[in-house]
VMD Tcl script that draws the C-alpha trace (Angstrom):
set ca {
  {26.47 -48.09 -53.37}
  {28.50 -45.66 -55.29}
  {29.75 -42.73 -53.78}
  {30.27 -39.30 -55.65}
  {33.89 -37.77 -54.67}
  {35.60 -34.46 -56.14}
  {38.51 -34.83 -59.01}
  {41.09 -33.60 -56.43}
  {40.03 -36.78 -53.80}
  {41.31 -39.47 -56.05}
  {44.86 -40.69 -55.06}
  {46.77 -43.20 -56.41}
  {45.19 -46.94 -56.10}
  {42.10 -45.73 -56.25}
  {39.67 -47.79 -58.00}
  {37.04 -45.48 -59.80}
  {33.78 -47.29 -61.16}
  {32.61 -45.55 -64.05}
  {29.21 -45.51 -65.93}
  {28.11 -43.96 -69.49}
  {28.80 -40.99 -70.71}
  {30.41 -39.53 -67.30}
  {33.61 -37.17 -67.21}
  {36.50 -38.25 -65.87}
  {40.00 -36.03 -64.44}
  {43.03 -37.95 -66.83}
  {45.67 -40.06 -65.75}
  {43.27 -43.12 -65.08}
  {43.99 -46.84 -66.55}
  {41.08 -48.63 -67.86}
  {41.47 -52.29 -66.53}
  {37.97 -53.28 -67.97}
  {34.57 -52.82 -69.21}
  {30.88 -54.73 -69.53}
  {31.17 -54.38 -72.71}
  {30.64 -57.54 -74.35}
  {33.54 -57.52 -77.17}
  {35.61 -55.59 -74.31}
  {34.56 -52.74 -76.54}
  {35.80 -48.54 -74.94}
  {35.02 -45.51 -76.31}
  {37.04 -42.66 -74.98}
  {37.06 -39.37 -76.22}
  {40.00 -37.01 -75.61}
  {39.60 -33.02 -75.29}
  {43.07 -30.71 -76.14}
  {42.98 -28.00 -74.43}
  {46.25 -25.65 -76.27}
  {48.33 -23.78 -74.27}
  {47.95 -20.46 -73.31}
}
mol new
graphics top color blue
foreach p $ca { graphics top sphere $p radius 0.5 }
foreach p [lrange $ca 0 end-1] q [lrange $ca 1 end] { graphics top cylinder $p $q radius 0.2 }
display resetview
């Protein structure tokens, strides 16, 4: 069973399972999806600096 942890919790080798639609810190590798065609969708967000 999956287990909900806080951005600032995931370390280096950490595997993270992911599921649709959910938010994710950056700096994490996809290394695979269920998708049939081994299809991704990932949206990026800019923030500028201030």
């Amino acid at each position: 069973m999956p287990i909900m942890i806080q951005a600032q919790d995931i370390h280096v080798g950490n595997i993270v399972w992911l599921r649709e639609n959910d938010e994710v810190p950056c700096d994490l590798v996809l290394i695979g999806t269920s998708e049939a065609q081994a299809l991704c969708y990932v949206e990026v967000i800019i923030q500028p600096f201030v």
